[in-house]
C-alpha positions as a LaTeX table, in Angstrom:
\begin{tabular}{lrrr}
\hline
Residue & $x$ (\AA) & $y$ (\AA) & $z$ (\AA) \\
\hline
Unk1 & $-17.08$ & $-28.22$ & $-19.36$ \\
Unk2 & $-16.00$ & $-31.69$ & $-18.30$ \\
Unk3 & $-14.74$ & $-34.23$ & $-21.11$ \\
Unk4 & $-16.46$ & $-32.41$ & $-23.71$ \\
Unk5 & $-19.87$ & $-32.21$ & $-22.24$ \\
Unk6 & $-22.18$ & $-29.40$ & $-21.61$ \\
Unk7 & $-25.31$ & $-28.96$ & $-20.52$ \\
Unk8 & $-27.48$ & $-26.68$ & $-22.16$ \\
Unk9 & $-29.79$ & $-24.97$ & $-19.67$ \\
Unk10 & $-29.28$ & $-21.14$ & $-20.97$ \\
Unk11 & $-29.32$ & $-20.99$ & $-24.29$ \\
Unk12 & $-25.97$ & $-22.15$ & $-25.04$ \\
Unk13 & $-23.48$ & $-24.63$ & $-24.09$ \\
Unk14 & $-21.52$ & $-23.17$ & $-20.87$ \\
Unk15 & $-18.06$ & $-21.54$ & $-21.43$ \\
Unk16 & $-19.34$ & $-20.83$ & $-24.84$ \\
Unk17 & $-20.39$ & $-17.39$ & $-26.39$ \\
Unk18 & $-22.06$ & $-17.29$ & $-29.58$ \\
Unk19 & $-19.23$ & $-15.81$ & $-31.56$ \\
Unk20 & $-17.14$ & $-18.25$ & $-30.25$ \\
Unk21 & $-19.69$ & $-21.21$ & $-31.61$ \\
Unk22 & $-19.83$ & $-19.72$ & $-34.74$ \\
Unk23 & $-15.94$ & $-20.03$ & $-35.30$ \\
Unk24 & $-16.16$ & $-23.41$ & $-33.66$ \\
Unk25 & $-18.57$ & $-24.22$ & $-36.65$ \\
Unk26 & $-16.13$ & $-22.55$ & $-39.41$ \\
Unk27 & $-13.50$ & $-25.34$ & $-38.19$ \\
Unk28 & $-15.60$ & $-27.86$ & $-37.48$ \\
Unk29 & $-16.23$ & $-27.66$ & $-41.51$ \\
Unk30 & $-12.89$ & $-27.13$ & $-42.44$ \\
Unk31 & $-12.03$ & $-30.07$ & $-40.32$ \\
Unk32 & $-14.52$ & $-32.14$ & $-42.02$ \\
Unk33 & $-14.27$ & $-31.20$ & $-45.55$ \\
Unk34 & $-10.29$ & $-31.49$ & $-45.38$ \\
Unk35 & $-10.57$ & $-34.91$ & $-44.21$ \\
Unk36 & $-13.66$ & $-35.77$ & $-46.88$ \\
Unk37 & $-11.64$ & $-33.91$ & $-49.74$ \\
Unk38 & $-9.19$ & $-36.99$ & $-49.87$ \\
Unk39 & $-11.99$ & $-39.52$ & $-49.04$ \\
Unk40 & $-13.17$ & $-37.79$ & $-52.30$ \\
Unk41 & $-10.46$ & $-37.08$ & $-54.25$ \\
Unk42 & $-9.48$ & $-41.46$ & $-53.69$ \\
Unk43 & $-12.80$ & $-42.35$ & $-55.00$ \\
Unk44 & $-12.66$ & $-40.05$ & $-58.00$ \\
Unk45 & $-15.77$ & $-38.04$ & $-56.69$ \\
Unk46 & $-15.56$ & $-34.12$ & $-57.04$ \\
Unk47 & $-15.54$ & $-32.26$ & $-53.75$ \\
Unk48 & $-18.08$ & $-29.70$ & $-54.13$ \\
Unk49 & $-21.35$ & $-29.96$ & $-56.53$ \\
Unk50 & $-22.51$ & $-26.71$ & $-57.76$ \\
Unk51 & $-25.98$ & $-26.68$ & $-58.79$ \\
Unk52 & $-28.55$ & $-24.68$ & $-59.74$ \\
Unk53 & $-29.52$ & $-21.17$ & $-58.62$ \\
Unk54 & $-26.16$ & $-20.89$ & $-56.39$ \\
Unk55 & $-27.29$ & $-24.31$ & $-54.60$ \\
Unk56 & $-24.16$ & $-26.60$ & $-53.12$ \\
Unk57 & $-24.00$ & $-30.26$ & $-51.54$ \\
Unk58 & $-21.35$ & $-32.29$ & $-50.65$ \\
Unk59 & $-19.22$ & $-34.18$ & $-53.26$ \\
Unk60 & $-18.19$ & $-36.80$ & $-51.14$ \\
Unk61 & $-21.34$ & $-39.69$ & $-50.84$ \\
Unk62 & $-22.92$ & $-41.74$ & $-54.00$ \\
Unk63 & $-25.96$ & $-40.34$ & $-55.28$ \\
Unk64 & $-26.78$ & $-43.73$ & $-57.43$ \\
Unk65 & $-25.41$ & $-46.85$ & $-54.83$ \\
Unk66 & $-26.82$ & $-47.76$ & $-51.52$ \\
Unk67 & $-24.00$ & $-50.34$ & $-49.22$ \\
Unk68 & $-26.73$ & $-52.44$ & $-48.22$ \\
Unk69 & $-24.05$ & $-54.70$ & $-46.46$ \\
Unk70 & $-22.74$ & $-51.66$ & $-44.21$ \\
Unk71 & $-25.79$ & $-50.79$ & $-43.54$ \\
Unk72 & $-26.49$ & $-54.22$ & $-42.02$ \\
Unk73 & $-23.26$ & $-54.21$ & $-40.19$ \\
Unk74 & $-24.05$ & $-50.49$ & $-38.71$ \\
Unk75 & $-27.60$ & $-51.65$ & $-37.14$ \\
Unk76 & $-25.75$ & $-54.71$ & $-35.27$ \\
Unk77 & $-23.67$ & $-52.79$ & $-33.96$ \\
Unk78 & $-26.05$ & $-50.13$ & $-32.96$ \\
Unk79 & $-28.08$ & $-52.95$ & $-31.56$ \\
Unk80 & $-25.47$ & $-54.07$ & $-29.19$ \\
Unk81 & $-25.16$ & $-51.18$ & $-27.77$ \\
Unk82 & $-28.90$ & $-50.39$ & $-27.31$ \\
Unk83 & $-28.92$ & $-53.71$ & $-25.14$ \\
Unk84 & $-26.12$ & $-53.12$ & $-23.28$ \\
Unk85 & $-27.81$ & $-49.67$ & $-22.49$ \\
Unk86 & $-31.43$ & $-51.23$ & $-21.78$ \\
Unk87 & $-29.85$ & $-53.70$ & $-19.09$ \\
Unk88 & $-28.70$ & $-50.54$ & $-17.47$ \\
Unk89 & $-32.45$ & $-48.70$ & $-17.80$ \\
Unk90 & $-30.96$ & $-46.22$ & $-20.50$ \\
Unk91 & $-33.26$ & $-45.62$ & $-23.23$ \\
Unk92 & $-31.31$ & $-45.16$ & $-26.70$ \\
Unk93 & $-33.22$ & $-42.99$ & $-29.44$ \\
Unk94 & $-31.26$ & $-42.93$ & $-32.67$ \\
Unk95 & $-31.00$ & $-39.02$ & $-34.17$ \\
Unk96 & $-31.04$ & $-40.08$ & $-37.92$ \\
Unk97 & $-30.59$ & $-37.27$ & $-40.05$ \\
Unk98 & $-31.36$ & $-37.52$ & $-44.10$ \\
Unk99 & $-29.18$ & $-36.21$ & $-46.72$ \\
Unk100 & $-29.62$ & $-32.67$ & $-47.91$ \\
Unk101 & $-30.20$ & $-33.93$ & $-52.14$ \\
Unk102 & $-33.76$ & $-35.14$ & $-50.72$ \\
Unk103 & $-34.98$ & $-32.09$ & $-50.77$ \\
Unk104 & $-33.22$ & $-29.95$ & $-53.22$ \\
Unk105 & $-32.67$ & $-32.68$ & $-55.61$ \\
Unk106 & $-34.12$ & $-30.31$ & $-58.24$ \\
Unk107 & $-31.37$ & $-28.10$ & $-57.67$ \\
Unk108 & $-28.82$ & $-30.13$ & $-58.25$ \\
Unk109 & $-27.12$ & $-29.42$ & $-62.12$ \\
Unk110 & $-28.50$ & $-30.89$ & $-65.48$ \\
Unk111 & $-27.98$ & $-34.63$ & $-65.79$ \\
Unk112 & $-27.05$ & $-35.49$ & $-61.61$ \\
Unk113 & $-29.77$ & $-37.39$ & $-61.15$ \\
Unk114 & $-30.34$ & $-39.60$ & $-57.47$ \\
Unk115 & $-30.69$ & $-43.03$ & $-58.22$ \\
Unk116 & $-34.22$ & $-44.55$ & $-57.16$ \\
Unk117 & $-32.32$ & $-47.16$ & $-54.55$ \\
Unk118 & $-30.67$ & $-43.82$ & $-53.00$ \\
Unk119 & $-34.06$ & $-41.71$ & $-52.95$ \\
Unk120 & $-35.36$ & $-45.15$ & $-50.81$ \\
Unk121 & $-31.95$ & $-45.13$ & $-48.52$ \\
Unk122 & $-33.46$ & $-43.30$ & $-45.28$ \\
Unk123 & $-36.25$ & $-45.54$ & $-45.44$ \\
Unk124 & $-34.43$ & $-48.63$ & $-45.70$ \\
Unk125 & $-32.44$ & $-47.41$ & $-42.66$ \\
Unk126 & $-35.10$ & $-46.90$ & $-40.46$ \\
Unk127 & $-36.55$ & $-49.88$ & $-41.19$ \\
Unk128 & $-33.73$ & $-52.19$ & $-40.39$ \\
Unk129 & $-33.37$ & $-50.44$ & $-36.91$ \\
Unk130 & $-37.09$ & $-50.70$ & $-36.30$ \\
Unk131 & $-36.76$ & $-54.46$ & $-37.31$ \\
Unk132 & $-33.79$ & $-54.45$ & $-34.50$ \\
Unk133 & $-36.37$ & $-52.90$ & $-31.49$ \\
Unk134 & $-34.15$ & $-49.77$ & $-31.77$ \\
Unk135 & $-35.58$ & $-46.84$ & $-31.31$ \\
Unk136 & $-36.16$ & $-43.87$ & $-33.95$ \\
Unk137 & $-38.44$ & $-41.60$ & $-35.62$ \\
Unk138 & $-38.75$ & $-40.44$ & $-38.76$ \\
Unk139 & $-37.12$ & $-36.97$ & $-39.62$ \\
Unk140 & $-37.20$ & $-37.28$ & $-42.91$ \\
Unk141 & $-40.68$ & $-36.91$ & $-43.17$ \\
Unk142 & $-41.19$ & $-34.69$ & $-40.59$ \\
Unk143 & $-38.37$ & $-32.17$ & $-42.91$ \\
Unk144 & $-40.15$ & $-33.00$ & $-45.72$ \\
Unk145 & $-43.64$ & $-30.82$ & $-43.92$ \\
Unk146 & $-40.89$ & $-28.20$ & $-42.44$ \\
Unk147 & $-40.02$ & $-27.77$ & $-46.33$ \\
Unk148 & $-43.49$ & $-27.93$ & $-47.86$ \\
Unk149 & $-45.18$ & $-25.13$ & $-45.72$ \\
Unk150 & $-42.43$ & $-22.95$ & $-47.65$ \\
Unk151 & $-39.31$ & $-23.12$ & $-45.25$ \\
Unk152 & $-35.75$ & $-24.21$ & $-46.24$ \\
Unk153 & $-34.10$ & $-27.42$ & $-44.05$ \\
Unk154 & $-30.68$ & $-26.40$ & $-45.46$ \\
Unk155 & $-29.33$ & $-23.68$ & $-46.32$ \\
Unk156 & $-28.03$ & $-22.97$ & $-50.06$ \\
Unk157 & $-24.20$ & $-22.75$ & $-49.67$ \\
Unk158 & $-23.55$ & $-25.17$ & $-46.23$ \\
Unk159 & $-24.05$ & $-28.68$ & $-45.23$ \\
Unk160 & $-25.90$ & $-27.66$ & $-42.26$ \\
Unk161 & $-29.94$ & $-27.36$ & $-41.40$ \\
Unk162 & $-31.59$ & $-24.20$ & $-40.59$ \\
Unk163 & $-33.12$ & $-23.49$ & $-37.55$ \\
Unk164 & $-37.07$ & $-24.44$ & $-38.72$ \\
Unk165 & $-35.38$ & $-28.00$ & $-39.54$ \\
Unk166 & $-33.75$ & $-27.89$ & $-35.98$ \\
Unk167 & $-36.99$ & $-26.83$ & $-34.26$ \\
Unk168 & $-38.67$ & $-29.76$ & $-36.36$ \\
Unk169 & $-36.34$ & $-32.45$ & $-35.01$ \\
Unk170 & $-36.35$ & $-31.20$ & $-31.82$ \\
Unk171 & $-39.98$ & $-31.73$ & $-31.43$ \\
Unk172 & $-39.62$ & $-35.17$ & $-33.32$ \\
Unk173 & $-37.29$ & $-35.63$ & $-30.74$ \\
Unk174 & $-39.03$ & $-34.44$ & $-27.23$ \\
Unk175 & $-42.11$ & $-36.91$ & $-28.86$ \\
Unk176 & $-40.24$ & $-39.86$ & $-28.91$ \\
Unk177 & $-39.08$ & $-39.24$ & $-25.60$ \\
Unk178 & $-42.31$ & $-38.63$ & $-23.74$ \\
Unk179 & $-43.33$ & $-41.41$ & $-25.57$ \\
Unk180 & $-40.89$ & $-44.05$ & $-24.02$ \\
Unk181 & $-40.25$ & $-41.77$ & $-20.74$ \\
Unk182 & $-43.20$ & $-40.08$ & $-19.49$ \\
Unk183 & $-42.08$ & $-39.20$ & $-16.24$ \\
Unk184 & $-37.77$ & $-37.32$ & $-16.43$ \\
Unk185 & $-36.00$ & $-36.83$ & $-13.52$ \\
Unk186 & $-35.80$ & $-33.35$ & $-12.36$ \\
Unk187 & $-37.89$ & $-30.73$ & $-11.56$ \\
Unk188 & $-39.99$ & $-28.14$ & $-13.96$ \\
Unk189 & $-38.93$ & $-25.10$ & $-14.77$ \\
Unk190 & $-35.43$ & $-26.29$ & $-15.14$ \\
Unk191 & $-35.39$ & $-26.34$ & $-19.24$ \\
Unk192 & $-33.90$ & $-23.94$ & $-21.82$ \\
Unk193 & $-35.70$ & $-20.52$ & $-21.74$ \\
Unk194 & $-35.62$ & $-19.78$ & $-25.43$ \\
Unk195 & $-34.32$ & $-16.18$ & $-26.76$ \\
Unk196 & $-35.02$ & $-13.99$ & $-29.49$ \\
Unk197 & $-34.32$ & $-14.54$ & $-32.67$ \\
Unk198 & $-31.15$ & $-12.73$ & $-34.62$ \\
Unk199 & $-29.87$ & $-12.97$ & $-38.61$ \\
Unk200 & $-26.51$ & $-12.87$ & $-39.39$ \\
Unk201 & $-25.41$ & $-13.18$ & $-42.94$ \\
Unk202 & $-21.87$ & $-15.16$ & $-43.82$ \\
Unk203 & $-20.59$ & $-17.74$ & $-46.12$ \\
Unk204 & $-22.19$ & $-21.33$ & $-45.65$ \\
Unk205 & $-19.46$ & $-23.97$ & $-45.63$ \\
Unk206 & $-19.01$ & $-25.50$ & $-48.89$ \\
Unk207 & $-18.87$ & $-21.66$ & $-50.32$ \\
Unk208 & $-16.13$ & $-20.70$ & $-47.64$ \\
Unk209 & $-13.50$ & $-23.80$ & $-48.41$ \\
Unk210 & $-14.22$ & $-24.59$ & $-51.86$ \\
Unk211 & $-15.41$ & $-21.59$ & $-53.92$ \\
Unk212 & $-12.71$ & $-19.29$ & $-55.47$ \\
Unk213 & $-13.12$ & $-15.08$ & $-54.54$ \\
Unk214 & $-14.85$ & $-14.67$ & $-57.45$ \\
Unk215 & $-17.50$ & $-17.75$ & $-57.04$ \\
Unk216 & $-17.98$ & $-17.03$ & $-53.60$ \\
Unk217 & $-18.96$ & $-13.09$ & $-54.51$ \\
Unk218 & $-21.53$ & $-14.35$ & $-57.28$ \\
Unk219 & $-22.97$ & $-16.89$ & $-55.20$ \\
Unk220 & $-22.83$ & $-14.11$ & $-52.48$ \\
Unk221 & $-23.33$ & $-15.01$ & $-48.67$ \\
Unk222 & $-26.08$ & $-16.16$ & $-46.48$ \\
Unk223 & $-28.63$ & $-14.94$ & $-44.12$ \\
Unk224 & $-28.57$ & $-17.44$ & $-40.77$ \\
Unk225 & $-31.70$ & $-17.03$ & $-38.66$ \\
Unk226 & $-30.43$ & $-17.81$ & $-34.75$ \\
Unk227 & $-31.17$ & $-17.52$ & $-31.07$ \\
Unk228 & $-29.86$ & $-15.07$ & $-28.75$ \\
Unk229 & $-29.24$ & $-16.35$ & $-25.56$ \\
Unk230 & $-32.38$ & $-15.37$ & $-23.47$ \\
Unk231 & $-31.97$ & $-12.26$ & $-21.81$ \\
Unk232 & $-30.60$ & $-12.20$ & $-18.21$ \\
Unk233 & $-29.92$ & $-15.86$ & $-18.04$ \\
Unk234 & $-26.01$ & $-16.10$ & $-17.43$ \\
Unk235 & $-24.11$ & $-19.35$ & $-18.22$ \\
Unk236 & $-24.10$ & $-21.96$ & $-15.39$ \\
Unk237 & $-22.11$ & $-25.16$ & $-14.50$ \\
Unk238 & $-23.00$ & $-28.61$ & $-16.16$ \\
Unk239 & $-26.23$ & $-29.96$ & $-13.72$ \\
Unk240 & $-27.22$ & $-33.55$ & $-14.14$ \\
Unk241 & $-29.39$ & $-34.15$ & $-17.25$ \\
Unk242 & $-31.93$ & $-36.92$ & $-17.69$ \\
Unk243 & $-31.72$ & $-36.50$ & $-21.44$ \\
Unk244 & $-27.88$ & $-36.54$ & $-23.15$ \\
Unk245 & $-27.14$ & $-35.36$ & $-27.03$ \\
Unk246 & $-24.06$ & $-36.89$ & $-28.36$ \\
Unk247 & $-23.00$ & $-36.13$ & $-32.08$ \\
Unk248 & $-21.88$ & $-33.83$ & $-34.66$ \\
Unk249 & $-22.06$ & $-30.21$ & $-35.58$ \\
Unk250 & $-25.58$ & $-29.84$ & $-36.62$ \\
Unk251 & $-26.66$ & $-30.58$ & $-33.19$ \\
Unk252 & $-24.22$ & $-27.86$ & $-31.83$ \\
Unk253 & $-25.89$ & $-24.91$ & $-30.11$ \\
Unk254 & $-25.19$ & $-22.92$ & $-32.56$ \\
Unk255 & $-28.09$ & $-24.12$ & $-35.01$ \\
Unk256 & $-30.62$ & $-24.39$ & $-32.31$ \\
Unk257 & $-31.37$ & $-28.19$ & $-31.59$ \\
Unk258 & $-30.59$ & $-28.95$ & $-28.20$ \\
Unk259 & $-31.56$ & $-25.33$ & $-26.70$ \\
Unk260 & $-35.24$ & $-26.26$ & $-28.25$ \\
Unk261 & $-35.02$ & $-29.96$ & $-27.12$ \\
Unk262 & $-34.37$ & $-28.44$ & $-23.56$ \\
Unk263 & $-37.16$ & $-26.30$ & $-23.93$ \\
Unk264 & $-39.56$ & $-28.53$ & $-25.44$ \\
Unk265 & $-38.83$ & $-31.17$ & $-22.14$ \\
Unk266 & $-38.52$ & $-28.67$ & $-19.18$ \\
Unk267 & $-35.50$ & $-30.47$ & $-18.64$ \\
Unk268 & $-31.64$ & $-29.55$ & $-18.59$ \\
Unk269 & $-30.09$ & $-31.50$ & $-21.80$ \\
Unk270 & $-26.64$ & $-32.30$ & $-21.92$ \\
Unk271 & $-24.49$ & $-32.45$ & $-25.08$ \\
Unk272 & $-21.28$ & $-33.51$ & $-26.15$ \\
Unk273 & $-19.99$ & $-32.71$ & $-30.40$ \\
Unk274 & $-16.89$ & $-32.38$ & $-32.57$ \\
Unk275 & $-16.59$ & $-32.18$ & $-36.87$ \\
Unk276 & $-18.89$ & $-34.68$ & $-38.31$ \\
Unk277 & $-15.37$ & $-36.41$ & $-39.69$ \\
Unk278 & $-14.53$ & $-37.72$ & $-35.73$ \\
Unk279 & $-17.82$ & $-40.10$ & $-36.61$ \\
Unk280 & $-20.47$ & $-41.41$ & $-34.44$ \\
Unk281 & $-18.74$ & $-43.87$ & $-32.68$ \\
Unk282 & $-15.66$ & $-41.95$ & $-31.01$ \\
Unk283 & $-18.36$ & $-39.44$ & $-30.54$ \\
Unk284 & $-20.48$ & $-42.37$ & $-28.14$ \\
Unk285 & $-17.18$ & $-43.49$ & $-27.07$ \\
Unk286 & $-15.75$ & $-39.91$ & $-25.54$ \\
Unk287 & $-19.56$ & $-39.67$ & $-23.80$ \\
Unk288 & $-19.88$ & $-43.42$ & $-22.25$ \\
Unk289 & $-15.88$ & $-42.70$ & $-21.33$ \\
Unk290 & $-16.17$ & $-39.28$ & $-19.70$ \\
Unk291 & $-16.64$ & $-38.71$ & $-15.67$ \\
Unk292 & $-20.35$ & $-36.82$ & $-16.47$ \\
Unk293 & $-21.55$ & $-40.54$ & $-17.39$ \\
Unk294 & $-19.70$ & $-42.25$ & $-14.87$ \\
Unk295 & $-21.32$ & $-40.04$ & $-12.19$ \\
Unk296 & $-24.81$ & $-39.56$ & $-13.69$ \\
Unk297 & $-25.98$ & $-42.09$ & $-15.74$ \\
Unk298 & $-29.42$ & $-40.15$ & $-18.23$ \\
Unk299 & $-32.32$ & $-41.73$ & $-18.86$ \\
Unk300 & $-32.31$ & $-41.09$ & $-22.38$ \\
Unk301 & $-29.53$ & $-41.49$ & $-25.19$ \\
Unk302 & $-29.56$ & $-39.28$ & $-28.05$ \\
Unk303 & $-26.70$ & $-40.67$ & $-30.15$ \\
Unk304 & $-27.18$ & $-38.62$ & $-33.71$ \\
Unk305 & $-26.41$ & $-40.43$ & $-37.13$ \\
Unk306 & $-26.41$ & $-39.46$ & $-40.59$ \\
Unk307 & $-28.32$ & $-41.08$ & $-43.71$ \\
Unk308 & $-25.28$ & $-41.21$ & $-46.33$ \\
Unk309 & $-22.68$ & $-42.38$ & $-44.03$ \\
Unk310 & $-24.29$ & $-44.86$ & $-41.86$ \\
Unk311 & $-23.14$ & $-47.56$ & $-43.42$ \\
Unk312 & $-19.74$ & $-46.40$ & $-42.42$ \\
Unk313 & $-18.06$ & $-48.57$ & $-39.10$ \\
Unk314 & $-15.47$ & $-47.57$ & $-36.66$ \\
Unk315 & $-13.18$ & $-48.86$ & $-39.18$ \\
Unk316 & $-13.64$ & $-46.58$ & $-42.32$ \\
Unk317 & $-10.51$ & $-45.43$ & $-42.92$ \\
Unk318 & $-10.08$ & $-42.69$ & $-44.77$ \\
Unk319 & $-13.74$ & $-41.73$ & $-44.04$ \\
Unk320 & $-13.14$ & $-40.76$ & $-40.31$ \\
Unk321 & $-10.28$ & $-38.44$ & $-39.22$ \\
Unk322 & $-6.96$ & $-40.76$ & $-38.43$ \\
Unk323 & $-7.07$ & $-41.15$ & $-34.69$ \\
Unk324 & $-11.28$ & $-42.03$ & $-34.83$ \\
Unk325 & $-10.56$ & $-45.17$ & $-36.93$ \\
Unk326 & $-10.27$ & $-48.41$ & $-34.95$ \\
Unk327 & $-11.12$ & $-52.01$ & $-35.00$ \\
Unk328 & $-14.87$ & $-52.87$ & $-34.56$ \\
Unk329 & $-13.92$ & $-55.50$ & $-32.18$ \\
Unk330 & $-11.50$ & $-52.50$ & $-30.42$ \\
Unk331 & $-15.05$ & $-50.19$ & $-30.54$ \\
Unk332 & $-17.14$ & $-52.85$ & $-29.21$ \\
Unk333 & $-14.58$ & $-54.02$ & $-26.45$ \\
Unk334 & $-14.60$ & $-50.09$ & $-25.25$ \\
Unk335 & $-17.82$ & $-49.64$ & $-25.19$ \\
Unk336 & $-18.73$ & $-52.67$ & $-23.04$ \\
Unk337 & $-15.56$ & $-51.49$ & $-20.75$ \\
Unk338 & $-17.31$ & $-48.22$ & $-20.58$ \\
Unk339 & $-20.73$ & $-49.82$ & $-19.11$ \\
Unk340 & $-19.38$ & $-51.51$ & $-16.68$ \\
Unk341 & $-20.55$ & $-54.83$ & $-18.97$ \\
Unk342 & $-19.80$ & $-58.79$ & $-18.12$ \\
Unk343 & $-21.98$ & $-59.05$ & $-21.95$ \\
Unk344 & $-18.77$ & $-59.61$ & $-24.97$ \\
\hline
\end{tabular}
């Protein structure tokens, strides 16, 4: 891999193994959570909520205030970069992935309740970048079906979605993009063969870092539903994509989105993630920085998001890990660097 980025024609990201995914994923977490424990622990918020039935979520994140403002602030940004990428025939879809208390919010404990104004936050998001001719669809909903025919989008004990919600997304996903480019570059045939499917039981996240030996044997571990790589395909060199992924872990191979987004296309789809506490914007920045753009530009952006901290800038201290926080004007100046823009 080149700057980060991989292309995902096999199954798996090349130069990457399963096993060695998985413990990518364990400190992806760890990286996350140990940056989100002080974000936590300097807004008084507890780290880990333990709710019913052995059910965990995230600590960090308001379950009762929405930051209108930051959301505002988020879509302009996201809006100058979507023209900036339009004047250069790059489509940008934005990812946005909704918080995990949507749709266990009746496991959360006696008296945590999410505000109405919170329960209306995806919505509101969407809506301001559909206002801003940015383009998105809506995977909350879409979840919502994945989890009424019976199927969990998260699972119990991690932050992360199972592979039904990834499958879900993915063909949310391969939609919007036929939709808005009907005809990719490349030839048929090319796209991620899919392989059989494998369980492996562990610890989610949140049980793994926060839970004592005790909790974490009552609460007991996992069962993770996952693709093998599809028999007697090897791992090959990064090929141009028409279609690039950039974000954080839950669109790493190892839960199954961009594999089915390959497959779903016919189309080699590159990718390029770190710990969801690097944020979005280094995350664009390392992408629209890195030699893979600079000598094939896609057709289509995938830049991921997430629902409770979208209304988060490049400058969120204390949100993001240290050397991801910068200046929006510093972000913005980068980025336009990066395209080769005369636009401020």
């Amino acid at each position: 891999m080149n700057n980060g980025i991989s292309t995902i024609e096999n199954g798996q990201a090349p130069l990457h193994t399963r096993r060695a995914t998985l413990r990518l994923a364990a400190v992806a977490a760890a990286m996350l959570i140990t940056t989100q424990m002080a974000w936590a622990q300097n807004n008084g918020s507890s780290l880990v909520i333990k709710g019913k039935d052995g059910w965990l979520f995230a600590g960090w994140g308001s379950l009762t205030q929405v930051d209108t403002a930051g959301i505002d602030r988020t879509v302009q940004l996201v809006a100058h970069v979507n023209q900036q990428l339009k004047e250069r025939n790059i489509d940008l879809l934005i990812l946005m992935l909704p918080d995990k208390v949507h749709f266990y919010a009746d496991k959360l404990p006696d008296g945590t309740k999410v505000s109405p104004a919170v329960e209306q936050r995806y919505a509101l998001i969407q809506n301001k970048l559909q206002r801003a001719d940015i383009q998105t669809f809506d995977n909350f909903t879409l979840l919502k079906k994945v989890r009424g025919a019976g199927a969990d989008v998260f699972y119990r004990t991690d932050q992360h979605w199972t592979l039904d919600a990834a499958d879900a997304t993915a063909q949310g996903t391969a939609d919007l993009i036929r939709k808005i480019k009907p005809q990719l570059s490349g030839t048929a045939g090319t796209g991620t063969p899919l392989g059989a499917l494998a369980k492996e039981r562990r610890y989610g996240d949140l049980a793994e870092i926060f839970l004592t030996p005790e909790e974490k044997k009552q609460i007991g571990r996992e069962v993770y539903t996952v693709r093998r790589q599809a028999e007697g395909q090897g791992l090959l060199d990064d090929a141009p994509a028409p279609v690039h992924v950039t974000g954080h872990s839950m669109v790493q191979p190892y839960f199954g989105y961009p594999q089915k987004l390959s497959n779903l296309l016919d189309r080699p789809v590159s990718l390029n993630w770190k710990p969801g506490n690097i944020g979005p914007w280094v995350m664009l920045l390392e992408y629209l920085e890195s030699s893979s753009f600079k000598q094939t530009k896609p057709q289509v952006l995938v830049w991921q998001m997430f629902e409770p901290n979208f209304n988060q800038g490049p400058d969120a201290a204390g949100l993001w890990d240290n050397a991801a926080v910068m200046p929006v004007d510093t972000w913005t100046q980068r980025v336009t660097r990066a395209l080769g823009s005369s636009t401020p």
